[in-house]
Every structure is written in structure tokens, then in C-alpha cells.
Backbone as a chain_set.jsonl record, in Angstrom:
{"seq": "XXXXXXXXXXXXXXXXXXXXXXXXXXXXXXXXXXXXXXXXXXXXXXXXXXXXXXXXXXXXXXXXXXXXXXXXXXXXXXXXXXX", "coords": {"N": [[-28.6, -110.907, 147.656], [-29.0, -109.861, 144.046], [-30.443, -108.642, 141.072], [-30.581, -108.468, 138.101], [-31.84, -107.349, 134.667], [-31.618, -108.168, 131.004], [-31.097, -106.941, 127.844], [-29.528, -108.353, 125.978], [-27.941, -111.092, 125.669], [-25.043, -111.427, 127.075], [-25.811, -109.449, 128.728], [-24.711, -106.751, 128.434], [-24.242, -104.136, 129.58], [-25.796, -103.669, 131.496], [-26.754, -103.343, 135.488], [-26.06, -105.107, 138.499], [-28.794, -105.132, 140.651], [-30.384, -104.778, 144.094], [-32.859, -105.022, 146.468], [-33.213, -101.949, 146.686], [-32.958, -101.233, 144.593], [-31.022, -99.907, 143.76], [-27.383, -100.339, 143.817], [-27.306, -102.02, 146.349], [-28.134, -105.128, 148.379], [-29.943, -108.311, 149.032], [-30.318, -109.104, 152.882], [-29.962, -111.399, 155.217], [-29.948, -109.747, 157.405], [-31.81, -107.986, 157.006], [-34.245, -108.904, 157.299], [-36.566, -108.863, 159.168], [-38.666, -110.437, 159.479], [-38.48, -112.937, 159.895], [-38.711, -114.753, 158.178], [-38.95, -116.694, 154.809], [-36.582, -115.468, 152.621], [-37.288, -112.509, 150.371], [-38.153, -110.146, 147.515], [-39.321, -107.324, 145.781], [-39.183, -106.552, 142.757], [-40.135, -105.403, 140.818], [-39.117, -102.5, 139.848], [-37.285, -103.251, 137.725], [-36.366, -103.029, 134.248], [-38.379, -104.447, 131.985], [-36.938, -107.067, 129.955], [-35.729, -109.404, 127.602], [-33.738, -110.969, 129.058], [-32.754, -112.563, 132.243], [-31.019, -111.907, 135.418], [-29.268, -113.246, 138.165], [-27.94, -112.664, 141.115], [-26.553, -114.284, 143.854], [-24.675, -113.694, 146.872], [-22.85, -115.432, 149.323], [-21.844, -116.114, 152.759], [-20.003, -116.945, 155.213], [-18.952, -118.015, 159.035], [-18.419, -119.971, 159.938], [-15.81, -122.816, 158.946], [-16.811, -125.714, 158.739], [-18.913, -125.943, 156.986], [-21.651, -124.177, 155.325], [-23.556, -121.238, 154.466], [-26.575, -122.68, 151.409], [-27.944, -122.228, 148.499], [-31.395, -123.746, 148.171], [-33.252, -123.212, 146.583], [-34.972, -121.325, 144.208], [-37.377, -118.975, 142.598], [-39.165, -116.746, 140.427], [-41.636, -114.564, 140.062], [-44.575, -113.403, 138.629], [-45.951, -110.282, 138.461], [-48.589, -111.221, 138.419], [-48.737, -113.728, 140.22], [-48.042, -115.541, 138.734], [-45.657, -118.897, 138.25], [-42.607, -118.007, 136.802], [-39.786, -118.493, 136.353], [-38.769, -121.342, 136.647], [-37.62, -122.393, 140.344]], "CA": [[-29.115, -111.271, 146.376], [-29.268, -109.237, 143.398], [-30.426, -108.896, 139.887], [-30.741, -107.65, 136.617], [-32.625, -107.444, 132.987], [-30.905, -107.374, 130.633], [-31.372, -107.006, 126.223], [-28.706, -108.877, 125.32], [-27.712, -112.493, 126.649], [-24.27, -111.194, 127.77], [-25.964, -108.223, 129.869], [-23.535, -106.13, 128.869], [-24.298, -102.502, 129.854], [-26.857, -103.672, 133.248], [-25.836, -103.605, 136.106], [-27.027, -105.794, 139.106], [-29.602, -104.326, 141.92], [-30.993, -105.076, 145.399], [-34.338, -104.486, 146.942], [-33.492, -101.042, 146.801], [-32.961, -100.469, 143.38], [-29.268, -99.326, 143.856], [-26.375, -101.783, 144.094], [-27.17, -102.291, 147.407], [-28.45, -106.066, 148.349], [-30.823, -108.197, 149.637], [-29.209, -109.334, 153.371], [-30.382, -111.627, 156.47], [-30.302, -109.231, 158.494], [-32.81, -107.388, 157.084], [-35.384, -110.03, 157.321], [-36.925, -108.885, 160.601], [-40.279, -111.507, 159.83], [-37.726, -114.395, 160.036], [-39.13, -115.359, 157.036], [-38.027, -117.044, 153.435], [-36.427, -114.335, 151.611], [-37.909, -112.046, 148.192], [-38.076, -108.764, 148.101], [-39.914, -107.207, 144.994], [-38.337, -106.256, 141.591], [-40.866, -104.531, 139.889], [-38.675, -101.703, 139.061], [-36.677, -103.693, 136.779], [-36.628, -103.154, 132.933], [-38.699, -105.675, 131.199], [-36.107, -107.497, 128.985], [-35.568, -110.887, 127.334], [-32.923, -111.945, 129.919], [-32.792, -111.492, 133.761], [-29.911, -112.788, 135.576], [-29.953, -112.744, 139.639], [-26.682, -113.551, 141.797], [-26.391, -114.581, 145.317], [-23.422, -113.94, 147.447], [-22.686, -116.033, 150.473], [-20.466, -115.662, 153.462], [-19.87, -117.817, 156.878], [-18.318, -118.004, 159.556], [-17.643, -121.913, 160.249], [-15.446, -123.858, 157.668], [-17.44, -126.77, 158.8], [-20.189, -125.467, 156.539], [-21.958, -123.025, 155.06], [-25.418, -121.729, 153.753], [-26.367, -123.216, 150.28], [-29.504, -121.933, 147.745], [-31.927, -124.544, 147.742], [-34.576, -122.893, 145.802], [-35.21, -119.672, 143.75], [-38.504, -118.538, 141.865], [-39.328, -115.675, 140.166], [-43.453, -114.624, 140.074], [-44.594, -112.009, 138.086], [-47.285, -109.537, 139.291], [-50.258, -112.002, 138.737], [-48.55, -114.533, 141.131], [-47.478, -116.917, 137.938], [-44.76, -119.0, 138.261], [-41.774, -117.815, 135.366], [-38.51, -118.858, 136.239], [-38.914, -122.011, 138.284], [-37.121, -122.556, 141.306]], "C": [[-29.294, -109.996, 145.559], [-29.47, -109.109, 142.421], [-30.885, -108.059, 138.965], [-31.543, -108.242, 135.441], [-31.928, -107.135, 132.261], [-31.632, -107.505, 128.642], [-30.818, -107.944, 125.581], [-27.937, -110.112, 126.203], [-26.281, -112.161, 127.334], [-24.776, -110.168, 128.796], [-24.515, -107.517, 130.273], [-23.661, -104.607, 129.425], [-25.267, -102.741, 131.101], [-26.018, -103.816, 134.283], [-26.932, -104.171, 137.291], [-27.57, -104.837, 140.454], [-30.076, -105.196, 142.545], [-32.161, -104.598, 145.435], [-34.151, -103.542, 146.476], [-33.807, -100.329, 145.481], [-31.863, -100.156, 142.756], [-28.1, -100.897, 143.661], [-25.93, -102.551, 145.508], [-27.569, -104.018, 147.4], [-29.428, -106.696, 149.412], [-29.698, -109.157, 151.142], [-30.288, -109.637, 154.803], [-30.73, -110.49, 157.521], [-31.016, -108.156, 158.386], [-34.118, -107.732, 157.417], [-36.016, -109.939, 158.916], [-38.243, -109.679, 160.906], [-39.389, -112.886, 160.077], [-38.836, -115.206, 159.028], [-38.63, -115.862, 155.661], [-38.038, -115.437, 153.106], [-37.179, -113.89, 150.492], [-37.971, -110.973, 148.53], [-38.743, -108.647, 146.222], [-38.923, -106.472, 143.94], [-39.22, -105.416, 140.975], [-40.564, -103.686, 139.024], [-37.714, -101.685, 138.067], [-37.103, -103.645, 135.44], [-37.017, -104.917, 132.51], [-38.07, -106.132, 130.06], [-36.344, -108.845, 128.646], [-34.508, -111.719, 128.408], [-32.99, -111.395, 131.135], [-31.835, -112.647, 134.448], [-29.926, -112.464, 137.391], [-28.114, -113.675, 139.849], [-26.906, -113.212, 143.156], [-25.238, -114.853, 145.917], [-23.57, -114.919, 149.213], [-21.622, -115.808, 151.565], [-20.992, -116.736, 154.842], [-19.137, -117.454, 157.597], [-17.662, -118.794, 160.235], [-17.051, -122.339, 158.822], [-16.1, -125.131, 157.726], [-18.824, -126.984, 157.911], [-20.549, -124.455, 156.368], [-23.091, -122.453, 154.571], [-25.014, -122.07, 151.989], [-27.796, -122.442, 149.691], [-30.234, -122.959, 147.399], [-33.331, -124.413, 146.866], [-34.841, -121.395, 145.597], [-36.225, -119.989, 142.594], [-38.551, -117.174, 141.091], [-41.004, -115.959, 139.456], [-43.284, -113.639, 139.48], [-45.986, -111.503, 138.984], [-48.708, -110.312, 139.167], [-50.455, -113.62, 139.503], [-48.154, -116.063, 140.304], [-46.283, -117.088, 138.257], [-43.666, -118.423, 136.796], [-40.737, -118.396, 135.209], [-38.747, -119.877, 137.202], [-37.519, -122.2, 138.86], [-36.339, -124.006, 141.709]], "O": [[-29.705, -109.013, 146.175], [-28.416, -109.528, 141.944], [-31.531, -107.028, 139.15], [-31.827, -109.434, 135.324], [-31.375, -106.04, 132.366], [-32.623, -108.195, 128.401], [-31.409, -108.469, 124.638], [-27.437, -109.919, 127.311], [-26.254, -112.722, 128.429], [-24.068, -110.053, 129.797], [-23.735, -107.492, 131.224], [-22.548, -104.125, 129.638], [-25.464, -101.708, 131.741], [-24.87, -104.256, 134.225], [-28.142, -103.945, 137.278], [-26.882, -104.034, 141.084], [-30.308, -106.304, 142.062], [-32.581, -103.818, 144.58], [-34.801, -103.533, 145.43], [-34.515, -99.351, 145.241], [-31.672, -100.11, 141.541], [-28.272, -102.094, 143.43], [-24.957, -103.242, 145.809], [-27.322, -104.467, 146.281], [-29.781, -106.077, 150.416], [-28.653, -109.734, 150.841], [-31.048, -108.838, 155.348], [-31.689, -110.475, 158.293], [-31.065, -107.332, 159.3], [-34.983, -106.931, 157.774], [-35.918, -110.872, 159.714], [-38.829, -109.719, 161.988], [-39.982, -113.869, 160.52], [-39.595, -116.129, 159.325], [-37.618, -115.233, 155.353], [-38.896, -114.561, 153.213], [-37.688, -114.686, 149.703], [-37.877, -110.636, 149.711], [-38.676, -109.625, 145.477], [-37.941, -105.855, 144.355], [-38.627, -104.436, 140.524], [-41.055, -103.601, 137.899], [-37.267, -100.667, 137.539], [-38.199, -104.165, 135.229], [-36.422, -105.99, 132.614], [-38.535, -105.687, 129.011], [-37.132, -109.493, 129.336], [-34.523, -112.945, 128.512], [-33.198, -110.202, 131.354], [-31.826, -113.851, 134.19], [-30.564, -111.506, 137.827], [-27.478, -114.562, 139.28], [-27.34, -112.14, 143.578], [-24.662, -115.925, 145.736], [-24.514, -114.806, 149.994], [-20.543, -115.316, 151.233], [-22.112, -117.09, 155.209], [-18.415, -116.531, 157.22], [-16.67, -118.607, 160.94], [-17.676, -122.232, 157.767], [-15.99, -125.782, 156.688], [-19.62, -127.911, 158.059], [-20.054, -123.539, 157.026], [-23.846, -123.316, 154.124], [-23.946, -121.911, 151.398], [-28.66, -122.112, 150.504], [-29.96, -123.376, 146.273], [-34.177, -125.264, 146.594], [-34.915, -120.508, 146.448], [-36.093, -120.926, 141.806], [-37.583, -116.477, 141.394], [-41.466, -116.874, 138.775], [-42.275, -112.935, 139.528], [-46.715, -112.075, 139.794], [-49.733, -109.987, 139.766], [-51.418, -114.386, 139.532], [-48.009, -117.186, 140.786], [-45.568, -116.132, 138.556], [-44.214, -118.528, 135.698], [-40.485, -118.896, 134.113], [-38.921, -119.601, 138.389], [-36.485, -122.193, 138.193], [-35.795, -124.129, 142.806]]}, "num_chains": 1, "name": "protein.A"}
């Protein structure tokens, strides 16, 4: 998972970030609480648009994972973007 802020509804000059900050991402197998995913954004520019993408990958054609729910909280635990 990764995402961006951007000024302008195309987000043309952002580029998307991971936990780290970088263009790295966020990735199961970091998740060593075996817990739902999130990882904190904080250091994202506060803009009018914020755009988040999630890549997927498998290894059965019989199926595959799906996103059944995404949030975004701000620092006083409000909901903003529901899920």
C-alpha cells in the first residue's frame, strides 16, 4: 500500500509513499503482530487530495486477496475518509 497528497486533483508532481516515507511499501510480511494492516502517514503534506493505491499479488489462480475495507483517521482518531 501506498499513498500520496496531493494540490491538484490530477496529483501531478506527488509521488506515492510507503510506511517509510520513500517509495518503498507497506507489505505482509512486515506485519509481524499478525494484525489488520496501517502504518502511519503523518509525514505526508497536508493537501486537498490524498490518493492511496494497493498492489496485489498471488500465487493461486483459484483466487486471490481482495480490499475489503480502507479508513483513513487523522491524529485525533476521527474518522475522514471512510472505509
Amino acid at each position: 500500500m501506498q499513498v500520496r497528497s496531493c494540490a491538484d486533483e490530477m496529483c501531478s508532481f506527488e509521488s506515492f509513499v510507503g510506511p517509510s516515507g520513500t517509495a518503498s511499501y507497506y507489505t505482509e510480511l512486515s506485519n509481524a503482530a499478525n494484525s489488520l494492516p496501517s502504518f502511519n502517514i503523518s509525514g505526508i503534506q497536508s493537501n486537498r487530495y490524498f490518493q492511496f493505491r494497493v498492489l496485489f499479488e498471488t500465487d493461486t489462480a483459484s483466487g486471490g486477496p481482495k480490499l475489503a475495507d480502507f479508513a483513513v483517521i487523522n491524529s485525533g482518531g476521527e474518522l475522514v475518509a471512510p472505509g
